[in-house]
GUVEXVEX-399350 format. One line per 8 residues: for each residue x negated, y, z negated of N, C-alpha, C. Coordinates in Angstrom, 3 decimals, always signed. Example, Ala and Ser with C-alpha at 12.3 -4.5 7.8 and 13.67 -1.06 7.14 Angstrom:
BEGIN
-13.190:-5.690:-7.800:-12.300:-4.500:-7.800:-13.200:-3.300:-7.800 ~ -12.850:-2.250:-7.080:-13.670:-1.060:-7.140:-12.900:+0.030:-7.870
***
This chain:
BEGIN
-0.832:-1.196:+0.000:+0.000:+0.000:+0.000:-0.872:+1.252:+0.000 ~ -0.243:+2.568:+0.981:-0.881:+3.028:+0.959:-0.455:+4.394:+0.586 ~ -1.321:+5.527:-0.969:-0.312:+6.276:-1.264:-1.291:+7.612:-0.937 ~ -0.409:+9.012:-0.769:-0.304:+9.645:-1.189:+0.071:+10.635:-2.086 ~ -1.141:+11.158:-3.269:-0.738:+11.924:-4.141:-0.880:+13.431:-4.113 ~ -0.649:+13.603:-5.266:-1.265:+15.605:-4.940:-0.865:+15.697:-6.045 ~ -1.577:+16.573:-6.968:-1.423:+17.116:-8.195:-1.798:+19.016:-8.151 ~ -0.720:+19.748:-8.474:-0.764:+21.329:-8.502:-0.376:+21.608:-9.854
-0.616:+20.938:-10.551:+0.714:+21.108:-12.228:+0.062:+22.376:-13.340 ~ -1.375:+22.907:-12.320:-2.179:+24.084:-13.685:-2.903:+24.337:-12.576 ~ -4.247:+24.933:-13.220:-5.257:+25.793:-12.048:-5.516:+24.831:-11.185 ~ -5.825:+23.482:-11.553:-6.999:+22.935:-10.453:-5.652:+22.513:-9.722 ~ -6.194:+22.085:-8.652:-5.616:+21.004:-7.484:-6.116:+20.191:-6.970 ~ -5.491:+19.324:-6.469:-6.188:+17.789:-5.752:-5.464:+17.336:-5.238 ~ -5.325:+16.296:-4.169:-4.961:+15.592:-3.132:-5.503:+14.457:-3.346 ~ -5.082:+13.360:-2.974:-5.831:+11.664:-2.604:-5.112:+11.172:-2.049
-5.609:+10.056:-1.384:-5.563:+9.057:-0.364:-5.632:+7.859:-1.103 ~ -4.918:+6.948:-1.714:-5.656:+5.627:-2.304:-4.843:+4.826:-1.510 ~ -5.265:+3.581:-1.724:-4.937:+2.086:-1.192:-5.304:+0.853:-1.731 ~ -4.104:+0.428:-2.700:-4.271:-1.210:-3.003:-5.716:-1.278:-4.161 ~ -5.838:-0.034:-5.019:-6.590:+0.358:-5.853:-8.049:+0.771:-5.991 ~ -8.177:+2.065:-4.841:-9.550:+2.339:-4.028:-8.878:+3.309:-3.702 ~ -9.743:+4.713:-4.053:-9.498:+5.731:-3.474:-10.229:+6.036:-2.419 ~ -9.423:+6.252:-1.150:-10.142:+6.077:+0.063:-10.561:+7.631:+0.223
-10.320:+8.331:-0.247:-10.469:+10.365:-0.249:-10.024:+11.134:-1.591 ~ -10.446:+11.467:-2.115:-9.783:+13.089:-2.591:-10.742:+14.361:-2.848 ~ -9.533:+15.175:-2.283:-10.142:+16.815:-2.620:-9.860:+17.113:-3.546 ~ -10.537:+18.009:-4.443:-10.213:+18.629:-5.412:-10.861:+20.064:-5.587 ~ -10.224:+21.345:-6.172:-10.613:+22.565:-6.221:-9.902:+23.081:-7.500 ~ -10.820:+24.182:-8.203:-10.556:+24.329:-9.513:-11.008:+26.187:-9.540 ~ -10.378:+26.795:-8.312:-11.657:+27.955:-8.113:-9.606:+28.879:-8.549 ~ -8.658:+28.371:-9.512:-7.662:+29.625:-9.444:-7.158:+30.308:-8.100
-7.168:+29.469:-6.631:-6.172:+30.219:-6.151:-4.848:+29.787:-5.976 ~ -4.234:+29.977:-4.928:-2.789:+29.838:-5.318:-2.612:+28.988:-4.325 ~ -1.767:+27.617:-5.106:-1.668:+26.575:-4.782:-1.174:+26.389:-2.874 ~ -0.120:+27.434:-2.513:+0.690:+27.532:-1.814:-0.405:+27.690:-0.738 ~ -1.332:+28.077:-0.931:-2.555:+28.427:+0.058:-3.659:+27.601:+0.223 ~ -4.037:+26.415:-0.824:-4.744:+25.746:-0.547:-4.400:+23.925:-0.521 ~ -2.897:+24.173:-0.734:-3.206:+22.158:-1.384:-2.753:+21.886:+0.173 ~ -1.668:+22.048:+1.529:-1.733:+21.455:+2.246:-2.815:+21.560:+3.140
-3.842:+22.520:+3.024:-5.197:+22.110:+3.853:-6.276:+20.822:+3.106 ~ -5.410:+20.493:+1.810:-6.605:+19.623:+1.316:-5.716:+18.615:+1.656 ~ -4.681:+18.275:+1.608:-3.406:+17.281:+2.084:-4.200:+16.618:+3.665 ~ -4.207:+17.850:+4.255:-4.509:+17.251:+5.947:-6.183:+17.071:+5.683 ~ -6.756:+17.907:+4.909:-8.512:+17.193:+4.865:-8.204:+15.859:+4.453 ~ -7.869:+15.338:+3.344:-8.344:+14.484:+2.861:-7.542:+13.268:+3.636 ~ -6.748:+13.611:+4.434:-5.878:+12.146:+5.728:-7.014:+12.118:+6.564 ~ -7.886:+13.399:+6.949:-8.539:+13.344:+8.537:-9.916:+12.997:+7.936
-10.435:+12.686:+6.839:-11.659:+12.365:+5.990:-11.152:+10.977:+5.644 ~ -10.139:+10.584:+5.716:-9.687:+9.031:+4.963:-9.557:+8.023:+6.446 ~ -9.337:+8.485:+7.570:-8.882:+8.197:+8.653:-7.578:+7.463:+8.603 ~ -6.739:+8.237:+7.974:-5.322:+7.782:+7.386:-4.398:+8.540:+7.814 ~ -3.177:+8.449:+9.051:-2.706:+9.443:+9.331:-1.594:+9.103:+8.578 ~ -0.277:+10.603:+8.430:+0.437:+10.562:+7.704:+1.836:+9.595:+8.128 ~ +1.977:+8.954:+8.844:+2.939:+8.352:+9.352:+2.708:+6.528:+8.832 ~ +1.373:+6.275:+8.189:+0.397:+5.258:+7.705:+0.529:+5.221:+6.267
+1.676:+6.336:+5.359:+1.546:+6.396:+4.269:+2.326:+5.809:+3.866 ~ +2.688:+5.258:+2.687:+3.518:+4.016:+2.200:+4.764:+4.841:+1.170 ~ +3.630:+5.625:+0.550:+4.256:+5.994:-1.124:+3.766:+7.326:-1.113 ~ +4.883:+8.315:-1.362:+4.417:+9.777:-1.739:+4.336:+10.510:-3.103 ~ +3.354:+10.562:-3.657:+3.579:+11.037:-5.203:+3.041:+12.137:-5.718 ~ +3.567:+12.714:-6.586:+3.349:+14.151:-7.370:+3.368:+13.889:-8.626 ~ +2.261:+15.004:-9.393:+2.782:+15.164:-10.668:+3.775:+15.945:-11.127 ~ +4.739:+16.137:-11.251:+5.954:+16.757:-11.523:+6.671:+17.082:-12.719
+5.585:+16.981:-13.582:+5.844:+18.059:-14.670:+5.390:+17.206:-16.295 ~ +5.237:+18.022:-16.960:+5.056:+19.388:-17.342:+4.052:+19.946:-16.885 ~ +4.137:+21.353:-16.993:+3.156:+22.423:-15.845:+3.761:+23.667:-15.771 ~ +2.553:+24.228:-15.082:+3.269:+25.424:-14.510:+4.454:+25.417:-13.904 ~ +5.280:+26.269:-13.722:+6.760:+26.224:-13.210:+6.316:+26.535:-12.007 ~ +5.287:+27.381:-11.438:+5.142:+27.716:-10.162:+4.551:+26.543:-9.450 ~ +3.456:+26.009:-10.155:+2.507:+24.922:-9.692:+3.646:+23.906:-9.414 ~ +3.816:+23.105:-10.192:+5.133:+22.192:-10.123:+6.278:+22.149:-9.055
+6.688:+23.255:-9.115:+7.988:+23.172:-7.631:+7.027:+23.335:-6.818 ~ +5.658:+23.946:-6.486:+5.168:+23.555:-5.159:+4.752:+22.181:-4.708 ~ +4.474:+21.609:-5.997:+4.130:+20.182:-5.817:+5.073:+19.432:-5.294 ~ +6.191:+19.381:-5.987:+6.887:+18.827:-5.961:+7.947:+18.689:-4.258 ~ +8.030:+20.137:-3.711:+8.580:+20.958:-2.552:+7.820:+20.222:-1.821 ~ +6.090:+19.969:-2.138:+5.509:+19.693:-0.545:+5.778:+18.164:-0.750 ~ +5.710:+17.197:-1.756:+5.854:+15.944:-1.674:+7.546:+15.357:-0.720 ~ +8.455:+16.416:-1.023:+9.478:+15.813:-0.703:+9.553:+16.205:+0.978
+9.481:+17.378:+1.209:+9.334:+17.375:+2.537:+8.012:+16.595:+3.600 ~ +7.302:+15.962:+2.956:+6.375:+14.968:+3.683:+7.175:+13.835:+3.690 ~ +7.837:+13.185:+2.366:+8.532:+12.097:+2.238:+9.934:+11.731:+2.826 ~ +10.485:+13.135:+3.267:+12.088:+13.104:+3.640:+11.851:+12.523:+5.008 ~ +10.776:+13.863:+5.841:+10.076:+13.650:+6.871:+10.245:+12.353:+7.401 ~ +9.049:+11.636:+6.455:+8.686:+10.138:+7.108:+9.718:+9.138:+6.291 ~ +10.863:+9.627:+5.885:+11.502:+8.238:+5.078:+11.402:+7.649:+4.782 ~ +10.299:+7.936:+3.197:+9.209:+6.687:+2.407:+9.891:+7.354:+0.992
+9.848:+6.431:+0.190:+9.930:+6.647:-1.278:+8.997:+7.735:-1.400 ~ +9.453:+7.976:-3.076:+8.878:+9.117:-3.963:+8.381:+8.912:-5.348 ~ +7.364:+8.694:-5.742:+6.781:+8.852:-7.483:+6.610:+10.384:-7.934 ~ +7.779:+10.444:-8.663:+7.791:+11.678:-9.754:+6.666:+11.230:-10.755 ~ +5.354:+11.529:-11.068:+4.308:+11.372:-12.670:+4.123:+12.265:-13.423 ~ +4.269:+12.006:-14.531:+3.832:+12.812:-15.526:+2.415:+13.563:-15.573 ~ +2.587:+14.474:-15.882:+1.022:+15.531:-15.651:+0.354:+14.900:-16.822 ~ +1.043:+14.483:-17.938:+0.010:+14.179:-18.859:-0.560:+12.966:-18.932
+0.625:+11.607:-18.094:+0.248:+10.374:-18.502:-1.068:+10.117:-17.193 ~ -0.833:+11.086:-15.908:-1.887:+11.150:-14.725:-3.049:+11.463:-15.662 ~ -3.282:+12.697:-16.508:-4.425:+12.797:-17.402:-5.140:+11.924:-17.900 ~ -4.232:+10.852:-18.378:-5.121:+10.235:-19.263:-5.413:+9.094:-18.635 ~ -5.258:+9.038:-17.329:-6.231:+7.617:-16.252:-8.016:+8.255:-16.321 ~ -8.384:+9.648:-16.789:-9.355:+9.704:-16.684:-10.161:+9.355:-17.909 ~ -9.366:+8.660:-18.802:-10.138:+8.078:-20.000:-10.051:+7.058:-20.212 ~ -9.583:+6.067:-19.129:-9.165:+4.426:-18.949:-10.800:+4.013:-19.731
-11.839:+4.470:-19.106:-13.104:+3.100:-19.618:-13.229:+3.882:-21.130 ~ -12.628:+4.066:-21.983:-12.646:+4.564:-23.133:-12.079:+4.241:-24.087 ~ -12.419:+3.952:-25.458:-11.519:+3.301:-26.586:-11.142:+4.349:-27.754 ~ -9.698:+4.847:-27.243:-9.543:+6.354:-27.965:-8.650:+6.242:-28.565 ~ -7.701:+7.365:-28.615:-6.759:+8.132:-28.514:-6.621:+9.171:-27.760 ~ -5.997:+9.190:-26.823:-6.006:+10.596:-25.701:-5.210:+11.423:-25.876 ~ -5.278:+12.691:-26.129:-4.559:+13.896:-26.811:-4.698:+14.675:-25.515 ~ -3.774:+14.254:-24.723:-3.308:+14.995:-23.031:-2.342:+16.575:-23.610
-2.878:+17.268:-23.034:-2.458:+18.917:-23.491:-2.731:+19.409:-22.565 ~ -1.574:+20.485:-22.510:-1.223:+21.829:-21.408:-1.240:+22.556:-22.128 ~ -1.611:+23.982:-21.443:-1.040:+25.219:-22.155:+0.149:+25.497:-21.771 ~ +0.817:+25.529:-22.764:+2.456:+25.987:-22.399:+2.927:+27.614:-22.673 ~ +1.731:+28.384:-23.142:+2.113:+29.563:-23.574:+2.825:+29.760:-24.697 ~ +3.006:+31.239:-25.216:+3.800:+31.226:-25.639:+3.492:+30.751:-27.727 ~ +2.362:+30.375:-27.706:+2.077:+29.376:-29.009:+2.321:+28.205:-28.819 ~ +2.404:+27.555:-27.607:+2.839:+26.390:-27.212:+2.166:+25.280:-27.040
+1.707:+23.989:-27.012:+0.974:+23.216:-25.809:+1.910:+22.193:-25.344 ~ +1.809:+21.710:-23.965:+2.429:+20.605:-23.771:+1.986:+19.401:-24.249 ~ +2.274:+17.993:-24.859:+1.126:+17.306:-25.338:+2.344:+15.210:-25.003 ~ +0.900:+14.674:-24.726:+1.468:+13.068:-24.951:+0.325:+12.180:-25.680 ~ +0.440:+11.910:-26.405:-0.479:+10.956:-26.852:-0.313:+9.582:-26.765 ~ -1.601:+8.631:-25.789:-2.145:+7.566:-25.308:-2.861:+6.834:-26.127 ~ -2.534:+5.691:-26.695:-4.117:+4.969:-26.952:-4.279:+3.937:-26.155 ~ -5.764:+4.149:-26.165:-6.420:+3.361:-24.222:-7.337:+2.876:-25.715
-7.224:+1.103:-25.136:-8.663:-0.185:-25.434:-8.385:-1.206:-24.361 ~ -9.947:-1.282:-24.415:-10.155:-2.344:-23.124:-9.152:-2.028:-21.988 ~ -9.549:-1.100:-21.624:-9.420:-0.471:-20.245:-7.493:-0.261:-19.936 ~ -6.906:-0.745:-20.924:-5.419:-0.280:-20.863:-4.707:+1.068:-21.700 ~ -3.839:+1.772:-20.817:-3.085:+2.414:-21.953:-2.175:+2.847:-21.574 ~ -1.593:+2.844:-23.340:-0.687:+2.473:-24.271:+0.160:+4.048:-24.035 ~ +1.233:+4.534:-24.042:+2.479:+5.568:-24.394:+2.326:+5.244:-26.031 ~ +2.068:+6.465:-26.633:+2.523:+6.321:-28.035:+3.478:+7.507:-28.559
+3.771:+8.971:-27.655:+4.735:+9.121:-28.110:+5.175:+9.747:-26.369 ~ +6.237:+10.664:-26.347:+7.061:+11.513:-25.371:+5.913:+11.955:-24.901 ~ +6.256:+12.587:-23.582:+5.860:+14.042:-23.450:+6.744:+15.304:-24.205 ~ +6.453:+16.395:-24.724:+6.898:+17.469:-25.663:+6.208:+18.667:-25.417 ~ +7.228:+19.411:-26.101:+6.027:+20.861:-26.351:+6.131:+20.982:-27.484 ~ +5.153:+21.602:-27.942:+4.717:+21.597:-29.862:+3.888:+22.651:-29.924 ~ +3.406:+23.202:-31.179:+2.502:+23.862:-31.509:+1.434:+23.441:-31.580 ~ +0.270:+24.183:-31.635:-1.086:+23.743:-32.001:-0.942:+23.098:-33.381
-0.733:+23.990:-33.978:-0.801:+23.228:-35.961:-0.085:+22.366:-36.182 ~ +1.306:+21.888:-35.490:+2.015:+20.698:-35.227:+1.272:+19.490:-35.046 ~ +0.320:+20.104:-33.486:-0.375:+18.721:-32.634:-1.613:+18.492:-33.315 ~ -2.307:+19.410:-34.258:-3.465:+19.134:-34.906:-3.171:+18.056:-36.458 ~ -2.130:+18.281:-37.245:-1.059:+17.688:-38.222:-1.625:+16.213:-38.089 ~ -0.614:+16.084:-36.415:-0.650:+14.613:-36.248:-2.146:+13.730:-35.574 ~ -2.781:+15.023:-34.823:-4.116:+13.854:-34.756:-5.091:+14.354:-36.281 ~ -4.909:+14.577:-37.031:-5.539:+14.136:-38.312:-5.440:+13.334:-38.948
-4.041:+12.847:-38.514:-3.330:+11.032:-38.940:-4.235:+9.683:-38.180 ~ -4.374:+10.635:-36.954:-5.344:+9.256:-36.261:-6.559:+8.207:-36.325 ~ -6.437:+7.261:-36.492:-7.370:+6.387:-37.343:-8.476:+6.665:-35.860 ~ -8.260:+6.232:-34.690:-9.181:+5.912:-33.679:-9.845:+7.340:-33.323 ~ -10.983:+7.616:-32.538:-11.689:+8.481:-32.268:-10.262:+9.645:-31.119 ~ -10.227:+10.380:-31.426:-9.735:+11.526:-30.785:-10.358:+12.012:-29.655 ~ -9.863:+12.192:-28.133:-10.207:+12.617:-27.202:-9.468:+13.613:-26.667 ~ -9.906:+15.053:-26.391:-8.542:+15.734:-25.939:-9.195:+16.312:-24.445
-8.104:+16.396:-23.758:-7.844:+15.958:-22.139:-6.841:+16.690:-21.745 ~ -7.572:+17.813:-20.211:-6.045:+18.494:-19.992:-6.595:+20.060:-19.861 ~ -5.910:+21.034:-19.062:-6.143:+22.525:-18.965:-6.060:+22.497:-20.910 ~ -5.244:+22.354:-21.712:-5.157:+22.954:-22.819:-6.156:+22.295:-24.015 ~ -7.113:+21.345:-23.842:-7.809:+20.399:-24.388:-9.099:+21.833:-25.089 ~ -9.293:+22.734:-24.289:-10.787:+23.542:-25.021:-9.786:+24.530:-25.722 ~ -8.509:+24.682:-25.520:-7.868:+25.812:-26.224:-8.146:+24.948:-27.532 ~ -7.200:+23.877:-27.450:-7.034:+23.608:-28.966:-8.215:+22.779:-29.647
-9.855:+22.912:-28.827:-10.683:+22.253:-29.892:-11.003:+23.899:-30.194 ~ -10.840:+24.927:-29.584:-11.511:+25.946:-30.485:-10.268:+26.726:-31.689 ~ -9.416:+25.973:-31.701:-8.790:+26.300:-32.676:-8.874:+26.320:-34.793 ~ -8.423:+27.125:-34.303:-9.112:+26.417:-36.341:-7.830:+25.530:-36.885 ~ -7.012:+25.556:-36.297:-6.347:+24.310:-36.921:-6.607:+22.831:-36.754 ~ -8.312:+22.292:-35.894:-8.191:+21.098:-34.781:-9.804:+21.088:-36.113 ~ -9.756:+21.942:-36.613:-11.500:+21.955:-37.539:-11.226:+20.882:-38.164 ~ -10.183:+20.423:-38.633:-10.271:+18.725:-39.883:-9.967:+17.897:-39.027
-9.588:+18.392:-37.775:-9.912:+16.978:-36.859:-11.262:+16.516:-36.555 ~ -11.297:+15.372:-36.194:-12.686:+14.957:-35.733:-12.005:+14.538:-34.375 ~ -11.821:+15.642:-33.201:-11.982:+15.368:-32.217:-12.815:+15.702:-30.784 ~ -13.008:+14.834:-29.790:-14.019:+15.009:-28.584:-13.414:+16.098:-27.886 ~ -14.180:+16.883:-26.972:-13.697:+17.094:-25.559:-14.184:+16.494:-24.802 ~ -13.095:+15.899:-23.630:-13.493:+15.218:-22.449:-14.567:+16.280:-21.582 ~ -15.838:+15.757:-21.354:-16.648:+16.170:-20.311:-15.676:+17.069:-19.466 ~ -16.237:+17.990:-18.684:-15.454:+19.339:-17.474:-15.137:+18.445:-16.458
-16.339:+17.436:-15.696:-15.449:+16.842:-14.762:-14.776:+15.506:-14.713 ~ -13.932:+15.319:-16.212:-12.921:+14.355:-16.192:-11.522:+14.827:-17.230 ~ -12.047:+16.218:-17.307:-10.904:+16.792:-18.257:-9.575:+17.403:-17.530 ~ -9.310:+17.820:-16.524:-8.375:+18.030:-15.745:-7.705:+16.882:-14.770 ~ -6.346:+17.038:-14.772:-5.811:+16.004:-14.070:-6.581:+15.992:-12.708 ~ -6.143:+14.753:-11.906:-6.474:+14.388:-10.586:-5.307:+13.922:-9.977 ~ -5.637:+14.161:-8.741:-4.207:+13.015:-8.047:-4.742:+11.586:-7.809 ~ -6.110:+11.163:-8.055:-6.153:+9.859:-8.157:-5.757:+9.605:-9.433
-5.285:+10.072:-10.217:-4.674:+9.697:-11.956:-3.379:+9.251:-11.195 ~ -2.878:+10.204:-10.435:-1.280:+10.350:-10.602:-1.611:+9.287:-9.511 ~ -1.890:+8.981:-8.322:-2.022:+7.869:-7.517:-2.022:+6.339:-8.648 ~ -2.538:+6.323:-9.409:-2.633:+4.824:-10.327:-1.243:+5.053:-10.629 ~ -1.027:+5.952:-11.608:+0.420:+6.007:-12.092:+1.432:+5.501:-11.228 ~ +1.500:+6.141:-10.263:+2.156:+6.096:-8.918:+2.346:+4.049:-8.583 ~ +1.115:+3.624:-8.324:+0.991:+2.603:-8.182:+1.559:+1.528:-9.397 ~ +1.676:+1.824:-10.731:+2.871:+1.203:-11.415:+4.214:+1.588:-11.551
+4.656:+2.403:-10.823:+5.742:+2.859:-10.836:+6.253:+2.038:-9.457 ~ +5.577:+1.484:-8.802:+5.602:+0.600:-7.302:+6.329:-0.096:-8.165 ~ +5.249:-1.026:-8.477:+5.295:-2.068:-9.370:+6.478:-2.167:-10.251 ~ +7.062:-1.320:-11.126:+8.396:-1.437:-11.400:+9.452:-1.524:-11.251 ~ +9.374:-1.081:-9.895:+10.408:-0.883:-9.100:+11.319:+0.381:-9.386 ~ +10.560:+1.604:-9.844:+11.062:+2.877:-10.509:+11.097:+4.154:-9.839 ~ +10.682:+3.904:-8.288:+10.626:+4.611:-7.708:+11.756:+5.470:-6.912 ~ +11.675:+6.531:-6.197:+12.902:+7.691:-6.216:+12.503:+8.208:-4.464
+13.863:+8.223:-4.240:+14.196:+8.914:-2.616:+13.617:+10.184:-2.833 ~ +13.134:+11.040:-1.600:+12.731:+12.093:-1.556:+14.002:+12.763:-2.312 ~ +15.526:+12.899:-2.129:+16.238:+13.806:-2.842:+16.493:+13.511:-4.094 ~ +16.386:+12.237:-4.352:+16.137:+12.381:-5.878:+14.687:+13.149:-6.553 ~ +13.802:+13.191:-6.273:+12.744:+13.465:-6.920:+12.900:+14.638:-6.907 ~ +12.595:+15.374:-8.617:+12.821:+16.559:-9.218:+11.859:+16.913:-10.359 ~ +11.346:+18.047:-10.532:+10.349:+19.041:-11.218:+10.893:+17.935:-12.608 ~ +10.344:+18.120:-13.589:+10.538:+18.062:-14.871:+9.532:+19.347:-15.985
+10.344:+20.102:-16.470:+9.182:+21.110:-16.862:+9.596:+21.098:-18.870 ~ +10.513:+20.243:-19.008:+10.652:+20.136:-20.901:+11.006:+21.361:-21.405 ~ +11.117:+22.453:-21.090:+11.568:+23.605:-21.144:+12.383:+24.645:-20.044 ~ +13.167:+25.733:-20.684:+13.542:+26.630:-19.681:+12.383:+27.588:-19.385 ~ +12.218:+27.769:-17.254:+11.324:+28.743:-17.168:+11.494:+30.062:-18.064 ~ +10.398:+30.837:-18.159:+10.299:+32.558:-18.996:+11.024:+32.815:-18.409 ~ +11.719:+33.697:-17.254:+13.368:+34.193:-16.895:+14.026:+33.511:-17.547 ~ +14.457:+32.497:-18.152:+16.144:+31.952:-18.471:+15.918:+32.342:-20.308
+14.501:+31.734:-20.716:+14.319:+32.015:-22.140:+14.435:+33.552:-21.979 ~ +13.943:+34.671:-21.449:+14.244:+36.089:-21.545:+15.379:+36.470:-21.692 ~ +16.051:+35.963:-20.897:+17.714:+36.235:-20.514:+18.288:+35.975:-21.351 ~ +17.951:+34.706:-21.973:+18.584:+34.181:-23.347:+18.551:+35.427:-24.560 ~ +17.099:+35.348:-24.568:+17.250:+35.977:-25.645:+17.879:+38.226:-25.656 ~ +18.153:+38.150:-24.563:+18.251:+39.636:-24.505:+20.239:+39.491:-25.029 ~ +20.633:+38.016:-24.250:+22.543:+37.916:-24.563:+22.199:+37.640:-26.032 ~ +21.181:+37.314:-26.544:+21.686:+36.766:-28.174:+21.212:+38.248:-28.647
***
């Protein structure tokens, strides 16, 4: 099988090409511009670098939330119109559970975090041994002093992973933690994360028509919370 992913869910972006568990391409760029301008030139690099044309693709997948609200519907917008296109299924992945494929050879706890603004982070916590992992809770949004609370409970070594991973080790609420930061180039999602993901979601048989597949962002965008709060 052969998938395409793409991940836009924060600054960086990426594209991949995998197949039958081999990533045959991916681009990736982390330079802050705007998604809308760079992910379908890495979309068509990384098909004409894979020698994979798009009509050859099996499975179309995105990370689709939590994230930026902007990042996210673009992700999400370009996956479905490639997929409606060619009338192939759709993998909606989680931005955080794609995160934490980059700590598979690791025996942790993975503390996957977004910045959600606001006093916010987005957060899921993983424990990965011997090369599997584990869902141990939701994806959510929480506070820092919330998400620091509970990995001080954690018996296994702490790894935190994710755009929001250096916010909250320089926090002073994360100081009685004893936790890592993931190295720079395995701390941001990839679309070969969300490509694995993708690839058990095959496997489950959990997969979604281009019109089903939809953003998931765990919150209302800043317009609706504004609005809210100006009627209350």
């Amino acid at each position: 099988m052969k998938i395409l992913a793409i991940d836009c869910s924060a600054g960086a972006a990426s594209a991949c090409v995998w197949q039958d568990g081999k990533v045959l391409g991916e681009c990736y760029t982390n330079v802050k511009l705007t998604h809308s301008q760079t992910l379908m030139p890495m979309v068509c690099g990384v098909l004409e670098y894979s020698k994979v044309d798009l009509q050859q693709i099996d499975l179309f997948a995105v990370t689709a939330g939590p994230g930026s609200f902007t990042g996210v519907r673009i992700g999400v917008a370009s996956i479905k119109g490639m997929a409606f296109a060619q009338d192939k299924p759709c993998a909606g992945v989680s931005t955080l559970e794609a995160m934490a494929e980059n700590l598979r050879v690791l025996d942790c706890t993975a503390c996957c975090v977004m910045d959600a603004r606001c006093g916010q982070v987005y957060n899921a916590m993983f424990e990965i041994k011997d090369g599997r992992i584990c869902r141990l809770t939701p994806d959510r949004a929480l506070s820092i002093t919330e998400l620091a609370k509970e990995c001080a409970q954690t018996a296994a070594p702490v790894v935190l992973v994710g755009d929001g991973a250096e916010l909250c080790a320089n926090s002073p609420d994360f100081s009685p933690v004893h936790a890592r930061l993931a190295p720079e180039p395995i701390r941001f999602q990839r679309a070969c994360g969300t490509a694995s993901c993708a690839a058990r979601a095959a496997e489950a048989g959990t997969l979604v028509s281009a019109e089903e597949l939809m953003p998931v962002y765990l919150r209302p965008p800043q317009a609706q919370r504004s609005l809210k709060r100006r009627h209350a």
